[in-house]
C-alpha positions as CSV (number, residue, x, y, z in Angstrom):
1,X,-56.3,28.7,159.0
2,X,-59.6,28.9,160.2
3,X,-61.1,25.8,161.9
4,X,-64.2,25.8,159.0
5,X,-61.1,25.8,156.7
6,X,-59.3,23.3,158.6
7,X,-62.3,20.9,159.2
8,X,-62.9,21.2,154.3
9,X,-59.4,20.4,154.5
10,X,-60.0,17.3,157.0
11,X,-63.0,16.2,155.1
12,X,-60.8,16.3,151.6
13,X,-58.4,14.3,153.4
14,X,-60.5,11.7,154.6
15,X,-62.6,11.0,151.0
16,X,-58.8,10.8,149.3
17,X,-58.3,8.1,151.8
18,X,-61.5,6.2,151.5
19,X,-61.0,6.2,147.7
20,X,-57.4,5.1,148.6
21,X,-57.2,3.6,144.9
22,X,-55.2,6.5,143.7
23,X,-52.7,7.1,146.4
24,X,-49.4,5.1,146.8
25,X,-48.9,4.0,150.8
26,X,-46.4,6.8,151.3
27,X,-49.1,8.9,149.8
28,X,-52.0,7.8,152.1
29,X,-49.1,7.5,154.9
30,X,-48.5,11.3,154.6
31,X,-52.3,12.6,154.1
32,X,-53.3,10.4,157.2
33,X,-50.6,12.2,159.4
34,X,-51.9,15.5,157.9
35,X,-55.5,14.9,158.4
36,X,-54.0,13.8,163.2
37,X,-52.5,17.2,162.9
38,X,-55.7,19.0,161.5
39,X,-58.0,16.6,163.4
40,X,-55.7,17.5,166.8
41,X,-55.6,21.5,165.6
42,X,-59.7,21.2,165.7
43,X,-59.5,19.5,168.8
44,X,-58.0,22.3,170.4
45,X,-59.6,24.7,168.5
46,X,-63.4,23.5,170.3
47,X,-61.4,23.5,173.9
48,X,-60.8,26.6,173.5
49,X,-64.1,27.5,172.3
50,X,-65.3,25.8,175.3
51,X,-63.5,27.4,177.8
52,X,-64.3,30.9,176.4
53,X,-67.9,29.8,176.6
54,X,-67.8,29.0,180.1
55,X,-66.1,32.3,181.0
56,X,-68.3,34.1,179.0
57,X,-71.4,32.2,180.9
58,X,-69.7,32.5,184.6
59,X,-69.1,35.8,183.8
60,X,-72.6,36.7,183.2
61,X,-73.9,34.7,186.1
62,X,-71.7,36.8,188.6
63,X,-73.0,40.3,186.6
64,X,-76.6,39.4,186.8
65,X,-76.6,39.1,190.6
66,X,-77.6,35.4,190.5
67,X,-74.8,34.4,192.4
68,X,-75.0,34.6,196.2
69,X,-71.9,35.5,198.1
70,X,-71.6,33.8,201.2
71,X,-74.4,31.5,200.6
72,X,-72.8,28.4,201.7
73,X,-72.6,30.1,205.5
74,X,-75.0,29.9,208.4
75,X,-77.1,32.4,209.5
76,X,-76.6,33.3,213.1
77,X,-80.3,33.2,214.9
């Protein structure tokens, strides 16, 4: 499942809950732990995300020549 998928699945989850009038507590007990899982699965999704971004971004930033080998040392006079 795709995290747009997952995330119209969360939202569903969360209006049945809010309504709560037509749910039983099991009901709403087993939606809730549905809507952690998805929520946690999203989570994780974006980390991921992230990360790739960064490499992505670090990866370019070593290509472009931007980044200085050996900048940190001293220059002998």
């Amino acid at each position: 499942m795709s995290y747009e998928e997952k995330m119209t699945k969360l939202t569903q989850i969360v209006e049945q809950l809010e309504a709560g009038n037509e749910l039983s507590l099991e009901e709403s007990l087993k939606i809730f732990e549905e809507g952690v899982d998805l929520a946690n699965s999203c989570r994780k999704m974006l980390e991921e995300a992230e990360l790739r971004v960064h490499n992505v971004m670090e990866l370019n930033h070593e290509t472009d020549g931007t980044e200085q080998a050996g900048a940190s040392q001293d220059i002998p006079e």
